[in-house]
Structure formats: structure tokens, C-alpha cells
PASEBA-1860 file (N, C-alpha, C; in nm, 3 decimals):
! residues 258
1> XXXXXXXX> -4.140/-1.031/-1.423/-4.064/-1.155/-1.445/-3.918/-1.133/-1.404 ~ -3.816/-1.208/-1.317/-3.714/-1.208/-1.328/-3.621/-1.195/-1.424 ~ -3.542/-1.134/-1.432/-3.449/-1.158/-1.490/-3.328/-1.246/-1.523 ~ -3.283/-1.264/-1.658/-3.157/-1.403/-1.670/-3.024/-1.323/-1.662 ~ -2.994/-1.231/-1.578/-2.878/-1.093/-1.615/-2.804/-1.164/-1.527 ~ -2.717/-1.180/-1.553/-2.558/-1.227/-1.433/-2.615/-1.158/-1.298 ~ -2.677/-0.964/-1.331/-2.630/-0.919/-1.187/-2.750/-0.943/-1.103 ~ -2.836/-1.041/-1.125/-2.949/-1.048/-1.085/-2.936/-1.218/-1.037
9> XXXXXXXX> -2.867/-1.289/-1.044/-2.851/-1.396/-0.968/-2.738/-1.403/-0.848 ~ -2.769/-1.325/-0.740/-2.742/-1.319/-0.623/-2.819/-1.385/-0.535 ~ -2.723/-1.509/-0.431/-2.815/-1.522/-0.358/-2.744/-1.436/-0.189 ~ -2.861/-1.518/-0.083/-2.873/-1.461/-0.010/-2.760/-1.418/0.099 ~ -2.685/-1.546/0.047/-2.549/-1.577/0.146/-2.433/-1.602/0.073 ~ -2.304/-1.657/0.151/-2.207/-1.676/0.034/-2.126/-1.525/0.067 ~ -2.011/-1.496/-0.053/-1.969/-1.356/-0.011/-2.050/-1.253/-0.068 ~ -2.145/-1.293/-0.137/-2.213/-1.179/-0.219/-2.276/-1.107/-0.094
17> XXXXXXXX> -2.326/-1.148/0.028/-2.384/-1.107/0.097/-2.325/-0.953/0.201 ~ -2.189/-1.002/0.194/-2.115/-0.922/0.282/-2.112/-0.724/0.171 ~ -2.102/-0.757/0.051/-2.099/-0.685/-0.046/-2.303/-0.588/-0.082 ~ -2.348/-0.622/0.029/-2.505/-0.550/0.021/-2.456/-0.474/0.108 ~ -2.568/-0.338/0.128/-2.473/-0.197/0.215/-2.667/-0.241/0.257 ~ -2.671/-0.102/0.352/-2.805/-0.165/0.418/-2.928/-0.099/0.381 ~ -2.885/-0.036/0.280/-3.014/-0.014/0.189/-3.097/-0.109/0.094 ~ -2.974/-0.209/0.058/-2.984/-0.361/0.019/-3.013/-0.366/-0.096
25> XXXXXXXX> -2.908/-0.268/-0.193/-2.914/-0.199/-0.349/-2.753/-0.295/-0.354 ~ -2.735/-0.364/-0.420/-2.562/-0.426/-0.459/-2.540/-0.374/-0.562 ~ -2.441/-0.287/-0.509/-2.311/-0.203/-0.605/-2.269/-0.326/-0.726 ~ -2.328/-0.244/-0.856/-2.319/-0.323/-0.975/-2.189/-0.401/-0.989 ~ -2.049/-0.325/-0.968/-1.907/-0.359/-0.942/-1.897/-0.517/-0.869 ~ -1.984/-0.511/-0.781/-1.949/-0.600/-0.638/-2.014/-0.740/-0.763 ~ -2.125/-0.699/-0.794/-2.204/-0.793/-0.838/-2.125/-0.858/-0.971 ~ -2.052/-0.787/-1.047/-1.954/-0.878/-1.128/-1.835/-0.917/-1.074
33> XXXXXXXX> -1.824/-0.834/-0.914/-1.707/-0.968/-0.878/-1.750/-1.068/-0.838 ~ -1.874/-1.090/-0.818/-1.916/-1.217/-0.756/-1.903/-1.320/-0.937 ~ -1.949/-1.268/-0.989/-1.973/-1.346/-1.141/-1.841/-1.364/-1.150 ~ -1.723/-1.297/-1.172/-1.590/-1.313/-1.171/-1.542/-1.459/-1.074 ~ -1.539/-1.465/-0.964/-1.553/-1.600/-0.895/-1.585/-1.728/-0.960 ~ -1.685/-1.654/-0.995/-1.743/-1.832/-1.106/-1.675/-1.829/-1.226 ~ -1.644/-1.726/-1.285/-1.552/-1.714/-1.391/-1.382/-1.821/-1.356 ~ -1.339/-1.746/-1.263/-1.216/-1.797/-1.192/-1.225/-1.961/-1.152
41> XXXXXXXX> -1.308/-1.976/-1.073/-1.337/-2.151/-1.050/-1.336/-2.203/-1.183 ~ -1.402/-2.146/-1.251/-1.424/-2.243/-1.401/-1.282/-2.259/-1.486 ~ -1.248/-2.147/-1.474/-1.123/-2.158/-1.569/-0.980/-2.216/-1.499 ~ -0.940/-2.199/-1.345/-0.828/-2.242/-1.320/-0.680/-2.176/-1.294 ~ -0.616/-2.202/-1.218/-0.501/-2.148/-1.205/-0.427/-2.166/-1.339 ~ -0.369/-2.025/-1.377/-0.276/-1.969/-1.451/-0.326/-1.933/-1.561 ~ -0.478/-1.941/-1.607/-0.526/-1.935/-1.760/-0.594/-1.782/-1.727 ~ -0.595/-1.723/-1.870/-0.597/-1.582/-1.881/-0.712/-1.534/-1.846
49> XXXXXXXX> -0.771/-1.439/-1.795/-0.881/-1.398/-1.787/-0.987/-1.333/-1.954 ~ -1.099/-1.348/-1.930/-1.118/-1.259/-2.094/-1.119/-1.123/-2.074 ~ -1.098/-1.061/-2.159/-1.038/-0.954/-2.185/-1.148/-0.870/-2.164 ~ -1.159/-0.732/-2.151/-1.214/-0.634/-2.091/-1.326/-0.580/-2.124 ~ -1.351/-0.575/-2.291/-1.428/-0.620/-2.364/-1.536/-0.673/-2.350 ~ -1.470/-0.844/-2.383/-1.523/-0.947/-2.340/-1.643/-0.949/-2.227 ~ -1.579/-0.920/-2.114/-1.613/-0.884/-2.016/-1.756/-0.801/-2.004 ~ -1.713/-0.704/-2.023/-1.821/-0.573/-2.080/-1.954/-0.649/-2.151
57> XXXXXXXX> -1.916/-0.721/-2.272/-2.035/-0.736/-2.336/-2.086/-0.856/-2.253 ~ -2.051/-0.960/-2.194/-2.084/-1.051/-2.093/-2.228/-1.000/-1.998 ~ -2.106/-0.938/-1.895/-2.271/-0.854/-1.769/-2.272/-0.728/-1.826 ~ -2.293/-0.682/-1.985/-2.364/-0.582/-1.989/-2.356/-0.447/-1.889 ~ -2.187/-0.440/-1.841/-2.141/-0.305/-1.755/-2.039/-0.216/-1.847 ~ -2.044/-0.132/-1.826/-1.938/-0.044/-1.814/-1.766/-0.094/-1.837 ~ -1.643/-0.023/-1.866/-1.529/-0.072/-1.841/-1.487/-0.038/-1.727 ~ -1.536/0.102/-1.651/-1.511/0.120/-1.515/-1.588/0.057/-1.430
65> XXXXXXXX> -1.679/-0.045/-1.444/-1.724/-0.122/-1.374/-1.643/-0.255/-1.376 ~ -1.567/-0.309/-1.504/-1.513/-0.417/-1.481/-1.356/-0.417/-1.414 ~ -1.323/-0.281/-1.446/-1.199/-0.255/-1.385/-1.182/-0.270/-1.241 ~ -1.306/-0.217/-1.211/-1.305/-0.161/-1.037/-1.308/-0.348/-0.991 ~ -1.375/-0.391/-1.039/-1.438/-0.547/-0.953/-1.289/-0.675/-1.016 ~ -1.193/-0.640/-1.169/-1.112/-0.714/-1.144/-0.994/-0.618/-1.077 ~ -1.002/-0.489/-1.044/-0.884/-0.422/-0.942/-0.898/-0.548/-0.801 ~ -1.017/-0.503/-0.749/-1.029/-0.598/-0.596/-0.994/-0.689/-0.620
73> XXXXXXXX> -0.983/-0.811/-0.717/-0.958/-0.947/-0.703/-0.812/-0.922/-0.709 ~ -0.763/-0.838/-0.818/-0.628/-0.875/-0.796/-0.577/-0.831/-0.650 ~ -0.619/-0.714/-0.600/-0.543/-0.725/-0.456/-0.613/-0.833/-0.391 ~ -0.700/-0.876/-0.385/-0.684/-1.041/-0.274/-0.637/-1.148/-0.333 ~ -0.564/-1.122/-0.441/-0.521/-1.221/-0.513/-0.566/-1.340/-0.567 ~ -0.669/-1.328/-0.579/-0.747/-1.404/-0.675/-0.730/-1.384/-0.855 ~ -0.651/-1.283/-0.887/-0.619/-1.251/-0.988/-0.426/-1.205/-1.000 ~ -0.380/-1.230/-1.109/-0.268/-1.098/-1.147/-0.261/-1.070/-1.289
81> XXXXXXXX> -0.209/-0.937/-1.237/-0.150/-0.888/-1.394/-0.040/-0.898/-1.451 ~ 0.000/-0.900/-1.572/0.121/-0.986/-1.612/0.100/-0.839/-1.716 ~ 0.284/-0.755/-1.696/0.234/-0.646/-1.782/0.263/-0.683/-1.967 ~ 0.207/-0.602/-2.032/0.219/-0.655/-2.161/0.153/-0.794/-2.232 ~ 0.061/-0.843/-2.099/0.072/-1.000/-2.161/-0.114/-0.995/-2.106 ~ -0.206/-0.933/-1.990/-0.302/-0.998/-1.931/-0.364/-0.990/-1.830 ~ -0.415/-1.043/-1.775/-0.480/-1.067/-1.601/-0.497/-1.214/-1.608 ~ -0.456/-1.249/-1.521/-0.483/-1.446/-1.529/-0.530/-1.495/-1.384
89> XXXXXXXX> -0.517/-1.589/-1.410/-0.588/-1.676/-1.236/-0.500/-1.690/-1.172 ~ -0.468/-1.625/-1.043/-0.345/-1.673/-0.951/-0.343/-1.806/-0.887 ~ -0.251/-1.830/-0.872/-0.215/-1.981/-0.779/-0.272/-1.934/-0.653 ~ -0.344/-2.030/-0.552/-0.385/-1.999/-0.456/-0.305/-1.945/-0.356 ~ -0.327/-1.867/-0.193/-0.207/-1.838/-0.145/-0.143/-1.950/-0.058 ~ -0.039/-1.912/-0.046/0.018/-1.955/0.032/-0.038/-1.958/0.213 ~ -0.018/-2.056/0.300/-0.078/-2.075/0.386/0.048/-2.062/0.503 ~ 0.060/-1.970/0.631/0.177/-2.000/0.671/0.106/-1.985/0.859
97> XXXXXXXX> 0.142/-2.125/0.920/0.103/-2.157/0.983/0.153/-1.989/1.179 ~ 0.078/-1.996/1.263/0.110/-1.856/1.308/0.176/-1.964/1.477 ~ 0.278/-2.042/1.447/0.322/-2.120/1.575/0.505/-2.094/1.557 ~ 0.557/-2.150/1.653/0.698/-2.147/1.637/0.729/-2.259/1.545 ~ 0.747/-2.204/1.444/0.782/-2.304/1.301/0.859/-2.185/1.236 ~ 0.971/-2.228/1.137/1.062/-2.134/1.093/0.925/-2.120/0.924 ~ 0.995/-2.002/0.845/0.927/-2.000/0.762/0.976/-2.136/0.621 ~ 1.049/-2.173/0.661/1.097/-2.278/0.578/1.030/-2.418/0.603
105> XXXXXXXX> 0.997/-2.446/0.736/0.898/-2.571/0.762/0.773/-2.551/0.722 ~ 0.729/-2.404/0.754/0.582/-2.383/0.685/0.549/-2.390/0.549 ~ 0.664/-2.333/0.483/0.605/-2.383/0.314/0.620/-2.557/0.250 ~ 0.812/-2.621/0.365/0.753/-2.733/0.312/0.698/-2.811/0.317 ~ 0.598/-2.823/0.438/0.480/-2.863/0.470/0.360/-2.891/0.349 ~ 0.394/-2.791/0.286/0.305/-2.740/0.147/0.330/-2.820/0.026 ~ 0.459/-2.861/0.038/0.509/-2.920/-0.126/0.587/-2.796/-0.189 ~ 0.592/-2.646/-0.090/0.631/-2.580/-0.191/0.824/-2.521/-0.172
113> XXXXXXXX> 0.881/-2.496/-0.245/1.050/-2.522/-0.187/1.078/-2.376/-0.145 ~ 1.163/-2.340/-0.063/1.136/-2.183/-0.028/1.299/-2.157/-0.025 ~ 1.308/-2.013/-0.001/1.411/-1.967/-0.058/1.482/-1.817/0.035 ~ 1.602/-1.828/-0.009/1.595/-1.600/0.044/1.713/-1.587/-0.026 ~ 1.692/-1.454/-0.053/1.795/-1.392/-0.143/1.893/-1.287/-0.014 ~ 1.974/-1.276/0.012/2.068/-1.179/0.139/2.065/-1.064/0.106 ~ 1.996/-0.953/0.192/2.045/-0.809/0.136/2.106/-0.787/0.221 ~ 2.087/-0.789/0.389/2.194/-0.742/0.472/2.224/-0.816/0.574
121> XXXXXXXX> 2.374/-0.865/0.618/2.429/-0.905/0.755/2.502/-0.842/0.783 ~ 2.499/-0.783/0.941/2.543/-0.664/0.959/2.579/-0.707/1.119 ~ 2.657/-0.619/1.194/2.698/-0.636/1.359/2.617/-0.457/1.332 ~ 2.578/-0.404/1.460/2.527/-0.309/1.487/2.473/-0.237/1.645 ~ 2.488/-0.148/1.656/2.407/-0.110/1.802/2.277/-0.121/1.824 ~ 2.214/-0.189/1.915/2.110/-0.239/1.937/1.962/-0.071/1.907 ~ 1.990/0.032/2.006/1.912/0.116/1.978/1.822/0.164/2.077 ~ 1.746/0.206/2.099/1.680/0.205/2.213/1.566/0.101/2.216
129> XXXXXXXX> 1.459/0.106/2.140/1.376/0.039/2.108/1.365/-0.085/2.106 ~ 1.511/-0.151/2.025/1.485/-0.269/2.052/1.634/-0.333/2.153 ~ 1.669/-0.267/2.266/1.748/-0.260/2.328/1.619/-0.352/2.448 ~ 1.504/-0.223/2.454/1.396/-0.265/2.513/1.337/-0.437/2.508 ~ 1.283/-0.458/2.396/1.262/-0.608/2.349/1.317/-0.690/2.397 ~ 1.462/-0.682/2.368/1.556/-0.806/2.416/1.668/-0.767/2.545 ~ 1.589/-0.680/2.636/1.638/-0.688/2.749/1.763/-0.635/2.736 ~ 1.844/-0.570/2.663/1.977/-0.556/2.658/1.997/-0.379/2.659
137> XXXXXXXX> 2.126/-0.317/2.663/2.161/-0.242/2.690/2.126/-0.135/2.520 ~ 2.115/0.013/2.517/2.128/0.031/2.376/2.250/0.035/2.298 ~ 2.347/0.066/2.376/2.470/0.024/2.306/2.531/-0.147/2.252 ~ 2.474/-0.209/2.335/2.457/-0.333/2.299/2.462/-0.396/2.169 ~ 2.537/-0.480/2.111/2.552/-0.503/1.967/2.439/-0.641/1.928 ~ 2.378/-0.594/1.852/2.313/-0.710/1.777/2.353/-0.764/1.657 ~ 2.308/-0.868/1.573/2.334/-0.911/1.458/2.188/-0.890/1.361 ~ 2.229/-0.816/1.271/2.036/-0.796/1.164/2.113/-0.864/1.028
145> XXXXXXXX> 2.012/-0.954/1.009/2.027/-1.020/0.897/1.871/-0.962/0.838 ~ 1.858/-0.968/0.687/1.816/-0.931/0.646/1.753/-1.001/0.496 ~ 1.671/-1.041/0.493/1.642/-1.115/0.341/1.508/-1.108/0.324 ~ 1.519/-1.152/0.131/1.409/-1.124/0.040/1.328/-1.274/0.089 ~ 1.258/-1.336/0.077/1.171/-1.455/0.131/1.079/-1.531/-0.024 ~ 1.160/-1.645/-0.038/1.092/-1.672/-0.214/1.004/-1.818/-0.158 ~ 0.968/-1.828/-0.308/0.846/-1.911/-0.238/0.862/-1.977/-0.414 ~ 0.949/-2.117/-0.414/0.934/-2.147/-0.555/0.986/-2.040/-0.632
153> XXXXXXXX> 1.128/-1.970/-0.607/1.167/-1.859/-0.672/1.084/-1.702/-0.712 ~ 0.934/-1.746/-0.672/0.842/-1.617/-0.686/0.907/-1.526/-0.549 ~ 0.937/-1.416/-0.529/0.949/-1.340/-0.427/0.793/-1.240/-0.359 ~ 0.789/-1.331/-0.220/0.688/-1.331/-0.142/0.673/-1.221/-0.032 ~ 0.829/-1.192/0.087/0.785/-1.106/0.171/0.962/-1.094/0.189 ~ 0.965/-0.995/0.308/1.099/-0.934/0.334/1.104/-0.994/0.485 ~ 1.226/-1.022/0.493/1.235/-1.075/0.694/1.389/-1.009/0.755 ~ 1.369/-0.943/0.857/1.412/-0.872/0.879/1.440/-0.910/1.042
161> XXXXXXXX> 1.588/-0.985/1.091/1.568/-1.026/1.235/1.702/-0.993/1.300 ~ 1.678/-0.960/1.416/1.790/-0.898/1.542/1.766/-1.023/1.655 ~ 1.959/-1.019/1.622/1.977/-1.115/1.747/2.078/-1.061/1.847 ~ 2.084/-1.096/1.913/2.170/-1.046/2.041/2.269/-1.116/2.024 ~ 2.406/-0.984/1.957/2.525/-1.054/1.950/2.633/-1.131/2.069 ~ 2.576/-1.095/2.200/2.622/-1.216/2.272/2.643/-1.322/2.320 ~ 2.490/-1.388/2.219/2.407/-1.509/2.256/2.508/-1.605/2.153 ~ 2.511/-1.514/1.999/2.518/-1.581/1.898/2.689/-1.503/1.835
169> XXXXXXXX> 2.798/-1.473/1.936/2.897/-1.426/1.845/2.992/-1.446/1.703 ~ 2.942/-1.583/1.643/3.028/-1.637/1.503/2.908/-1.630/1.454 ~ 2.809/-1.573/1.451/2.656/-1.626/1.339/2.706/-1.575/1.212 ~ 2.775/-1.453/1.211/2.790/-1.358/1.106/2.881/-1.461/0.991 ~ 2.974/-1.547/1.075/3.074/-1.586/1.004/3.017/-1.770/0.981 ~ 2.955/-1.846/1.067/2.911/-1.951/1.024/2.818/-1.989/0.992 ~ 2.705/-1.923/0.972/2.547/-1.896/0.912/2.530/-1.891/0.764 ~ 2.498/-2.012/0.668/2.475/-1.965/0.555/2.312/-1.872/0.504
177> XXXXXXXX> 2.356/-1.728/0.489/2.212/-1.686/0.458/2.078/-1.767/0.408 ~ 2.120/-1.786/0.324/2.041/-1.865/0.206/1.978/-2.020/0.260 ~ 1.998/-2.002/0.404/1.942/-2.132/0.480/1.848/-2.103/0.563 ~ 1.799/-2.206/0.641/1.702/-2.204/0.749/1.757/-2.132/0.889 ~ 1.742/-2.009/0.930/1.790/-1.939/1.044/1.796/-2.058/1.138 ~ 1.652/-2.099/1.138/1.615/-2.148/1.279/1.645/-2.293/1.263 ~ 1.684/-2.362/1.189/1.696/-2.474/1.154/1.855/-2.502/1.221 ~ 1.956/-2.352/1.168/2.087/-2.361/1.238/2.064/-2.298/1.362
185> XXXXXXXX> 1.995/-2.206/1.420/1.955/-2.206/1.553/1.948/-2.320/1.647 ~ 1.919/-2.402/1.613/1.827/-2.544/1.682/1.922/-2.645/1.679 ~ 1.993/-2.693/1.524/2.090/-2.813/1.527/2.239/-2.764/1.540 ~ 2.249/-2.664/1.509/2.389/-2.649/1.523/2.466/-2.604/1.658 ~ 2.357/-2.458/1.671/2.370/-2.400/1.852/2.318/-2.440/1.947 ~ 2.229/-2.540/1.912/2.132/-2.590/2.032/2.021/-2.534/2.108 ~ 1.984/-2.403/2.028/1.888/-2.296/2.054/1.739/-2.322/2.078 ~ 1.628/-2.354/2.239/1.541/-2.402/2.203/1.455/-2.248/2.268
193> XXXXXXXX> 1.395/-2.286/2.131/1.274/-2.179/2.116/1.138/-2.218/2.241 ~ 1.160/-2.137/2.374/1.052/-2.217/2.444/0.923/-2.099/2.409 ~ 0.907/-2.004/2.365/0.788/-1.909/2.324/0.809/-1.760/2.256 ~ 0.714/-1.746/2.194/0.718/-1.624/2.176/0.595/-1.477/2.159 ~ 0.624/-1.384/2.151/0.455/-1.305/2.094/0.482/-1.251/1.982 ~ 0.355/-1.265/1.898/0.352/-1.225/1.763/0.245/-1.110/1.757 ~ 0.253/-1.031/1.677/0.187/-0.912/1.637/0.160/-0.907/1.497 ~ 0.047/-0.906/1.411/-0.009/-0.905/1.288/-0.083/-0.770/1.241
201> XXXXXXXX> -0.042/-0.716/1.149/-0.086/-0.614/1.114/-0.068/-0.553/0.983 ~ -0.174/-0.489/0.908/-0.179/-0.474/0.757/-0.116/-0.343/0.742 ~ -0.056/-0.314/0.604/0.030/-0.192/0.627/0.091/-0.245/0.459 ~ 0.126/-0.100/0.428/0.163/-0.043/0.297/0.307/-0.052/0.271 ~ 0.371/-0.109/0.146/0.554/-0.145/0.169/0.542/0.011/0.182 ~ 0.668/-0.005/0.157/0.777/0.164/0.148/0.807/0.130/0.019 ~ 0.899/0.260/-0.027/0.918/0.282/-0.204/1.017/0.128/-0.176 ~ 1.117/0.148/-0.089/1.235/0.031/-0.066/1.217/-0.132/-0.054
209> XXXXXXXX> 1.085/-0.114/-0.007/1.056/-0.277/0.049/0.962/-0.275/-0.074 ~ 0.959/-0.198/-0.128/0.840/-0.254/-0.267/0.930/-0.274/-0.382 ~ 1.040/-0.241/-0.393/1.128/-0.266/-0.487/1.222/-0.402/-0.472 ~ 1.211/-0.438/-0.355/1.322/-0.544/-0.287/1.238/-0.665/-0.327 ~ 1.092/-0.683/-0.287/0.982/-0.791/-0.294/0.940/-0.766/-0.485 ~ 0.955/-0.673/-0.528/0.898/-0.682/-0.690/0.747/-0.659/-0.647 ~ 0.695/-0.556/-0.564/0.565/-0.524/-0.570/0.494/-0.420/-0.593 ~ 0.370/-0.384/-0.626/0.341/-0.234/-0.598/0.332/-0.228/-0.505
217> XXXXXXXX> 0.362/-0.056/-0.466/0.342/-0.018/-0.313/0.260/-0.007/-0.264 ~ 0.086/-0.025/-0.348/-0.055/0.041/-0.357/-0.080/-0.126/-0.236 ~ -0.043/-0.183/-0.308/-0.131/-0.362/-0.275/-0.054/-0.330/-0.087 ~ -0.169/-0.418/-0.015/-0.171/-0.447/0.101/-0.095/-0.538/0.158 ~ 0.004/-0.537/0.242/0.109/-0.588/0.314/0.029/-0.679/0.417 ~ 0.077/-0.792/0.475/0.105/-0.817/0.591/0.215/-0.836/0.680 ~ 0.200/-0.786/0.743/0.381/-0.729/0.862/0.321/-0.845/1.014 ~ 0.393/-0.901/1.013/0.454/-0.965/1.151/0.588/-0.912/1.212
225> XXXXXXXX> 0.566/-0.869/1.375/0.661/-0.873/1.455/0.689/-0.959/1.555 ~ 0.771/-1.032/1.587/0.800/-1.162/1.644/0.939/-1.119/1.742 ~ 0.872/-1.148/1.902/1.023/-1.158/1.996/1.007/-1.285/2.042 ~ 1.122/-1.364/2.019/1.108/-1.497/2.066/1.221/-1.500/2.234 ~ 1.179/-1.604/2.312/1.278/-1.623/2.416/1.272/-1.807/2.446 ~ 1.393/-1.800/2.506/1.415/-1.960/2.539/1.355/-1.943/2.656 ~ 1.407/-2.117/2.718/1.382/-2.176/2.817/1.372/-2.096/2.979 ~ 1.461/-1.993/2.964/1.480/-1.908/3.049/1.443/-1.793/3.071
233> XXXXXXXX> 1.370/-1.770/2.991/1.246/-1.649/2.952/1.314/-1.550/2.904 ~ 1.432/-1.536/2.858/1.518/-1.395/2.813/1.536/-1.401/2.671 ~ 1.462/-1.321/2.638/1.433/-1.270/2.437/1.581/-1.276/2.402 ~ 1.572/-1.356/2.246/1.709/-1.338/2.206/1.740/-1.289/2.071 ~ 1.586/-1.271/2.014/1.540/-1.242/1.870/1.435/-1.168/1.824 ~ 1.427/-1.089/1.763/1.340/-1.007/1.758/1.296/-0.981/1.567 ~ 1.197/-1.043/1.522/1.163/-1.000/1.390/1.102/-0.970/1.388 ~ 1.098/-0.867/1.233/0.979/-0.806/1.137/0.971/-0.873/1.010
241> XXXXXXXX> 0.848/-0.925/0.948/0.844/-0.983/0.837/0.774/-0.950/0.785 ~ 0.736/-0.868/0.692/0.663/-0.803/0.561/0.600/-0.908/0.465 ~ 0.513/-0.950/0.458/0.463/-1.074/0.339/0.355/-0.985/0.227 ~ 0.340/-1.006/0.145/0.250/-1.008/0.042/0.087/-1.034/0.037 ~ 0.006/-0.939/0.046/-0.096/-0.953/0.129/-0.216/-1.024/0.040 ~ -0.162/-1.022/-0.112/-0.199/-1.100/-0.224/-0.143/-1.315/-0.265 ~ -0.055/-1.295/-0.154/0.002/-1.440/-0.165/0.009/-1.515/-0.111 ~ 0.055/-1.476/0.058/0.001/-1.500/0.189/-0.125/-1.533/0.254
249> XXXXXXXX> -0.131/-1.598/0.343/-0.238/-1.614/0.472/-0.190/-1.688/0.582 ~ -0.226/-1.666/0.705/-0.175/-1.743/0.802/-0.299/-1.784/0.881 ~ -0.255/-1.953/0.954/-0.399/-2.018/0.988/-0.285/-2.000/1.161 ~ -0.391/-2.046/1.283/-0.354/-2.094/1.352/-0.461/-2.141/1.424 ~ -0.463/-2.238/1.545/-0.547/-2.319/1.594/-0.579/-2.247/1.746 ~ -0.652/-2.244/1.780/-0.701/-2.202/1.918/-0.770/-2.295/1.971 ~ -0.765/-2.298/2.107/-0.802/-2.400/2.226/-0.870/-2.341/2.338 ~ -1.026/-2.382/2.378/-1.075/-2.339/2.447/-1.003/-2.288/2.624
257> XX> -1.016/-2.157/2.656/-0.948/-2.136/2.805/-1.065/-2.199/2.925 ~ -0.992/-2.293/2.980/-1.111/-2.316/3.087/-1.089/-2.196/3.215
END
């Protein structure tokens, strides 16, 4: 006779499926994160999870079984921990579109209000590396601005961008940080963004960038590098942006090549 056990109502498809190895035995763990899911739908953003316990006597596992299956949710963020207080239902992530849109049009697109805190504006020598990028000499002076990236005052990712201080020589002095780069790029300097290439890739903060964002260093990053150029094909900007690999996602649209 079948069984009525949580870990025994798997079906065939869905994500439970991806979580069978090909012996086609499902790792008990996997099988209460799937129950966890239905847990999460039911209850809702921001309400507490039950407690560990709880849990335990529920699907009849282990505590290192419930640990391991709510560890994974919280790094895809389907969960967080709140220390002293819990594990609760996270707000869904954030969605940030992968086109020439500043990060400030992409969230308010969303309803959601966005933000940056300034750690560094700086004049500097370009370098070799990214002397390369933007076509310029390495002695060459750039401008790196530098900020925390909030999202509704929650702090989300780090952005980190070089401009070519010849393009842009007063940025340092008429640029309010705490604004839309590209927003004063566009209306104030007249700066048109005709393309750029982006690079996506998962990766671990540093002790520094995990302290700057309020994250652990364990949880999974997403890093974008971005050289943009105008109308005239000559790069004038060059970023790195570190996001939160628990808060984040980025969509973009593709179009068949004939």
C-alpha cells in the first residue's frame, strides 16, 4: 500500500524531478525541500517558518535533514534568517532587466524605490587592464565611483564603475552620488548609450564586499561586468556590479537570428 508520508508524494515533474540522481532513490533532504515549497506558498511572505522541531516531527526526519533542505532555500532565497529572532519567508527577488537600463529604471519599473549609499569617488590611473577596455592609455586618468546598491533601504549589491576622465572632467564635482549615474549621463551631459557587452557570472563576495552589502561571504554572488560605448563605438565606461544571489535575478528577451 502506499504511503501518506510527505516524502512519498513526489511527482514526476515540477522541481522535485531535477533533485532524483539516476539511480532514482530522492535524497530524503531534497524531498523536504520540496514539502518546504508548499510550506512557503501556504504561509507567505514575511511569516516565520516552524521551528525545527516542528519540522522534524512533521516529515518524520532528522534535524540534519531539516537543516540541510532549509540551508538550500535560504541561499536561493526562498527563505532568511533573522538572527536571534527565526527563518521566515523572503520577499520574492528582485527582477533586473539585462538591457541598457540604469539600475534605477529597473527597480522602478517594479514599484520598488532604489537607493546607494557612496563609498568611493575617486580621480585615478586607469591601469593596464582597464586602460585596455576603454581604449585609453594606462596612465590615463579615470573617475571610479563606487556604491552600496539598496533596494527599499534593504542593501542588495555593490557597483563599482570607471569612466574616462576626459569624456566626463567635472563628474567628480557635479554628480550627486546618491542619484541615477545614467540618468545624469543622458539629461545633463547628453551621453547616448548606443551599446554595450555584458558578462554574468557567479562568484563568492570577499571578506570587504561582504561587509559593505551586510552579507555572508558563504551565499552566492552574482557579478556583472559591463563596457558600454556611444554612438561612435569608443567605450567610455566600464562596470562591475556584485548583486546578491539570494535577492536578485535578471530576465532578458531574445530574438530569433535569421
Amino acid at each position: 500500500m502506499p504511503t501518506s508520508s510527505p516524502l512519498s508524494r513526489l511527482s514526476a515533474d515540477g522541481p522535485v524531478r531535477d533533485g532524483i540522481p539516476d539511480h532514482g532513490r530522492v535524497p530524503r533532504y531534497y524531498a523536504v525541500k520540496v514539502e518546504l515549497l508548499a510550506v512557503i506558498a501556504e504561509l507567505g511572505e514575511g511569516s516565520a517558518l516552524p521551528t525545527e522541531r516542528e519540522l522534524c516531527e512533521r516529515f518524520e526526519v532528522s534535524r540534519a535533514t531539516v537543516r540541510q533542505a532549509v540551508g538550500e532555500l535560504v541561499l536561493e532565497g526562498r527563505l532568511s534568517r533573522r538572527q536571534g529572532s527565526g527563518t521566515y519567508v523572503a520577499a520574492p527577488k528582485l527582477v533586473q532587466p539585462l538591457a541598457l537600463v540604469s539600475y534605477t529604471e529597473g527597480l522602478r519599473r517594479q514599484g520598488i524605490r532604489p537607493g546607494r549609499s557612496l563609498i568611493t569617488l575617486e580621480r585615478r590611473a586607469a591601469g593596464t587592464g582597464l586602460a585596455a577596455d576603454l581604449r585609453i592609455e594606462p596612465a590615463a586618468e579615470v573617475i571610479h565611483l563606487e556604491r552600496v546598491l539598496l533596494a527599499d533601504d534593504e542593501r542588495v549589491g555593490l557597483e563599482s564603475t570607471f569612466l574616462r576622465a576626459d569624456r566626463f572632467p567635472t563628474l567628480p564635482e557635479d554628480f550627486d552620488p546618491e542619484q541615477s549615474l545614467y540618468a545624469f549621463l543622458r539629461d545633463e551631459l547628453g551621453v547616448v548609450f548606443d551599446g554595450a557587452e555584458e558578462r554574468v557570472e557567479t562568484v563568492l563576495a570577499t571578506p570587504r564586499e561582504a561587509l559593505l552589502i551586510g552579507t555572508n561571504p558563504a551565499l552566492p554572488m552574482l557579478l556583472m561586468h559591463r563596457v558600454s560605448w556611444g554612438p561612435d563605438g569608443e567605450p567610455f565606461e566600464r562596470v562591475r556590479s556584485l548583486y546578491r544571489g539570494d535577492r536578485l535575478s535578471f530576465v532578458t528577451r531574445l530574438n530569433r537570428v535569421e
